[in-house]
C-alpha positions in Angstrom: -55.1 3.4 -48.1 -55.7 5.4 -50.8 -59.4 6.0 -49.9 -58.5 6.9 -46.3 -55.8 10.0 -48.1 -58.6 11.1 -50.3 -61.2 11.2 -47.6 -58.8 13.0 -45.6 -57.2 14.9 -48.0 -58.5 18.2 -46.8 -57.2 17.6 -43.0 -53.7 16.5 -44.9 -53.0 18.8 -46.4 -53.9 21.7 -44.1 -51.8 19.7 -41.1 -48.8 19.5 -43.8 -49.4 23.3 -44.4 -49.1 24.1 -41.1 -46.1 22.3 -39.9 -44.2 23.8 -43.1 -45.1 27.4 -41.8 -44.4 26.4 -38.0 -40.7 25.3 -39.9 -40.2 28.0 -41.5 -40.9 30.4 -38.7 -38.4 28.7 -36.5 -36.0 28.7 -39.4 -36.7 32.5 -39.9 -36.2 33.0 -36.1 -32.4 32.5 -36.1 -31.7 34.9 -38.8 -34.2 38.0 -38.2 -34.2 40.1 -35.3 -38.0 41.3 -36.3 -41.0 39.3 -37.2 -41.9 39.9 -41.0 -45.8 40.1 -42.2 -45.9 36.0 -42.5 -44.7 35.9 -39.0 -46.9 37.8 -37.5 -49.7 36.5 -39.6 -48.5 33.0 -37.9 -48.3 34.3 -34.5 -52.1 35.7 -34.6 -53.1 32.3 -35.6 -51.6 30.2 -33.0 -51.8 32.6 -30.7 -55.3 31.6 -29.3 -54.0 27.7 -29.3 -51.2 28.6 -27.1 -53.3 30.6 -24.6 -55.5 27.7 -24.4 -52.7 25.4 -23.6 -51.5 27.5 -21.7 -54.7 28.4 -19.5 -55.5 24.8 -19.4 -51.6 24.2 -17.8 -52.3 26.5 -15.5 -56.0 25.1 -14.7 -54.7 21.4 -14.0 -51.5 23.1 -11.9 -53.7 25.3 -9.5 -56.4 22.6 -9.2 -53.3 19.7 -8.1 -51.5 22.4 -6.1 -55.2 23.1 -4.0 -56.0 19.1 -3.6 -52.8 18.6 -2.2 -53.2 22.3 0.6 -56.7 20.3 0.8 -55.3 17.4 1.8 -52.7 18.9 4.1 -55.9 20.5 5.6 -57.7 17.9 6.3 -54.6 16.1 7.6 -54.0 19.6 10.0 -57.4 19.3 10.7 -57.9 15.6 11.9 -54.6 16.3 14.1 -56.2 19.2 15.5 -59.4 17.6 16.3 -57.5 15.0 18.4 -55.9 17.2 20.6 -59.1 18.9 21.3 -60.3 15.4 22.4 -57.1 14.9 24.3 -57.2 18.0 26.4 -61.3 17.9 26.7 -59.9 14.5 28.4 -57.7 16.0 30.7 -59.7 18.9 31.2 -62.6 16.7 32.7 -60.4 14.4 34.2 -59.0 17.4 35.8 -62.8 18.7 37.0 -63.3 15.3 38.6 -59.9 15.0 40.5 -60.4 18.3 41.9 -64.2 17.2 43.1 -63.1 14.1 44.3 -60.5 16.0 46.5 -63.3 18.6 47.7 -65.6 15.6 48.8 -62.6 13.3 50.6 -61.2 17.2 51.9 -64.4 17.3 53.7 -65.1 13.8 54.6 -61.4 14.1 56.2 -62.7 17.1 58.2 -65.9 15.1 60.0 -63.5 12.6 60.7 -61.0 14.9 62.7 -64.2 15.9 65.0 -65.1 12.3 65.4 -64.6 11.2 69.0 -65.0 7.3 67.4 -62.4 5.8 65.4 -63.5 5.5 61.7 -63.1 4.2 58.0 -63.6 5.6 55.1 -65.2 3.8 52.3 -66.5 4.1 48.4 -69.5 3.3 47.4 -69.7 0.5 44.6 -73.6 -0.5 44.6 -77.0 0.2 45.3 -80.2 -1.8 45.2 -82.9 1.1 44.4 -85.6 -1.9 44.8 -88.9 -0.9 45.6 -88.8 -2.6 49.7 -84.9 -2.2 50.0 -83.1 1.3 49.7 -78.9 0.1 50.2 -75.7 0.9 48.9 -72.5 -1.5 48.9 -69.6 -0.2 50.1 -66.1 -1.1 49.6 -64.7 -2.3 53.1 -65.9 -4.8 55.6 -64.8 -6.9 58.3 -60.9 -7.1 57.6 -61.6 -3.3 58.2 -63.4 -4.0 61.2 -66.7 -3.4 60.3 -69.7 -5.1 62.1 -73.6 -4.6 61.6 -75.2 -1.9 63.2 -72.5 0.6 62.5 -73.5 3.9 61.8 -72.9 5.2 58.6 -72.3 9.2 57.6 -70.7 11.5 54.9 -69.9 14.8 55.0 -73.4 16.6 55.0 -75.0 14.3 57.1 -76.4 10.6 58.3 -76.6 8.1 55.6 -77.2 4.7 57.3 -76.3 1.6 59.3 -74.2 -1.5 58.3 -76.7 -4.3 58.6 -74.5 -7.1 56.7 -70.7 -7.1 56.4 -68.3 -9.2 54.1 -65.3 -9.6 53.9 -64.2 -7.0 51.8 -67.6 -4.8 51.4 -71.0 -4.2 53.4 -74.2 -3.6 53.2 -75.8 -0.4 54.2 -78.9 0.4 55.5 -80.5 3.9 53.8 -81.9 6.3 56.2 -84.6 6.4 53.5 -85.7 2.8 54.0 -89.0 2.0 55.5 -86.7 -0.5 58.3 -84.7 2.6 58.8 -85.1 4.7 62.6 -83.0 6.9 64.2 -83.6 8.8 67.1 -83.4 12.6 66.8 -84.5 15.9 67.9 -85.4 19.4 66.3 -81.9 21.4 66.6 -83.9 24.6 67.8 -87.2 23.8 69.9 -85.1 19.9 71.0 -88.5 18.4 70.2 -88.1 14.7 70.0 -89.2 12.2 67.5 -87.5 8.9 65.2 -86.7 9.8 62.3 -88.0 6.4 59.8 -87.6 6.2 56.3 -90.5 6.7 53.7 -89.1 5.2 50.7 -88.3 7.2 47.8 -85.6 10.7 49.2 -88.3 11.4 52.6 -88.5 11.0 55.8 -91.0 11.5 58.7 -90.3 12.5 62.1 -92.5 10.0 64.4 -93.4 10.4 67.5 -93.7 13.9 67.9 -96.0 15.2 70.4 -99.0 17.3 69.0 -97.6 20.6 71.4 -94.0 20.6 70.4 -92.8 23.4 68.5 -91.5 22.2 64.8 -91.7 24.3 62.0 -90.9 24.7 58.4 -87.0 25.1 58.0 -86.3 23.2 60.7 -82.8 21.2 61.3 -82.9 17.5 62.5 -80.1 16.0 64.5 -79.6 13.4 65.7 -80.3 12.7 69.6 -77.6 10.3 71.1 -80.1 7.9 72.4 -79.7 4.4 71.9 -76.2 5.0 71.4 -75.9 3.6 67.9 -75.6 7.6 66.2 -73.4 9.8 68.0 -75.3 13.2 69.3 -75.9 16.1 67.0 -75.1 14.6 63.6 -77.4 15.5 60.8 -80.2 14.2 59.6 -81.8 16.5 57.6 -84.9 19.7 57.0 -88.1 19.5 58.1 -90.6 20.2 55.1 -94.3 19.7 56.0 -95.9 19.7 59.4 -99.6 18.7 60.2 -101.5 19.1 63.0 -104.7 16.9 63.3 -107.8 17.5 65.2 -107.6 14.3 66.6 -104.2 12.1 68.3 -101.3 12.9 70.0 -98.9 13.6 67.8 -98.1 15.4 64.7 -97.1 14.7 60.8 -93.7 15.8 60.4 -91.9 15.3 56.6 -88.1 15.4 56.6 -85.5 15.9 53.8 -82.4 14.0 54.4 -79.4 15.9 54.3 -77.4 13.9 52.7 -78.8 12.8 48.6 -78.2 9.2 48.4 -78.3 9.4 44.7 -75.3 11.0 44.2 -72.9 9.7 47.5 -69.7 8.6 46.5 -67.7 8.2 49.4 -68.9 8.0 53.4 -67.8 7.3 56.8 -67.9 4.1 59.1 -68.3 4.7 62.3 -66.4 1.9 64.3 -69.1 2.0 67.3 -71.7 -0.1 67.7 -74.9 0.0 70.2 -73.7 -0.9 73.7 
């Protein structure tokens, strides 16, 4: 013990020195109204110690008062981020609803100049195969379909029924290679079937070498056969060819309607007589 007091004497003694002048400052305090020499020499001394304290107070209250507005932040933030998300949600669902309405708004409108009674159906598959273009749609015979039924949506032909369920069918593509429909050039009438060539085309087959077709050209449909009912359409010409040799010429057709994207079409309920 006593080594420890004599190693330490120096840091002691000047620890007991200081708390006697602290003591006596206080003391002197209560009974002067002004600080004498000693005083002031005190207050010089700890002076510096007390700013430190004090600036160190201060640094450990600003830094826990800004992680806590940090945290609020983030907490504002994350809040604010989900409502984005929330009315984003709404905002597309919104989009879609009003699209949806367009399409069936105009689906509703062929179906008013339809002569034929009809149905109107989604479309919940496809078989994109490389011998088979088909879609599934969503009704079938409890909704009186039966094959061979022709198949349209709003901008145009789409297809035939060739197998029905009970609840869903099949659907021929106009763009199949099985696919024909007879048809005729909206301006010159030039006649012609319209068959599928896989992929989005068509060709209009059959077209005599002298009739007038052109670039630009509308496609309807013809009425023969019965199946289609006259003047629907079928889609642009966009190539024609005329050989040196034959009878008739090449004639490439766009469909009007872009199977890719069709959502929702129209049964006919009429079938070839």
């Amino acid at each position: 013990m006593l080594d420890l007091i004599k190693k330490y004497r120096v840091f002691l003694l000047t620890g007991a020195a200081l708390l006697a002048a602290l003591a006596f400052y206080s003391l002197s305090l209560r009974d002067k109204e002004h600080a004498s020499g000693f005083e002031r020499v005190v207050l010089n001394v700890f002076s510096p110690v007390h700013n430190v304290g004090a600036g160190v107070g201060d640094f450990f209250s600003t830094a826990w008062n800004d992680y806590i507005d940090l945290v609020d932040v983030r907490t504002e933030n994350k809040q604010l981020r989900e409502a984005v998300k929330t009315l984003n949600s709404r905002v597309i669902e919104n989009r879609e609803a009003v699209r949806e309405n367009e399409r069936l708004r105009m689906l509703l409108d062929l179906k008013a100049i339809q002569r034929a009674p009809s149905v109107a159906a989604m479309v919940i598959g496809e078989d994109s195969s490389p011998w088979f273009k088909t879609l599934v749609i969503n009704r079938g015979s409890v909704d009186g379909l039966q094959e061979g039924m022709p198949v349209v949506a709003a901008n145009g032909v789409v297809g035939q029924v060739v197998k029905v369920a009970a609840g869903s069918s099949r659907v021929l593509l106009l763009t199949d290679n099985a696919s024909g429909i007879a048809s005729v050039v909206q301006r010159s009438r030039a006649r012609g079937v319209v068959k599928g060539k896989g992929g989005s085309l068509c060709s209009l087959e059959f077209s005599l070498r002298d009739e007038d077709v052109k670039v630009g050209d509308v496609v309807v449909t013809s009425g023969i056969g019965g199946i289609f009912p006259k003047g629907l359409v079928v889609g642009e010409v966009t190539m024609v060819k005329k050989g040196e040799y034959g009878i008739f010429q090449t004639i490439n057709v766009r469909p009007a309607v872009n199977m890719a994207k069709l959502e929702e079409v129209l049964v006919l309920l009429q079938k070839a007589p």
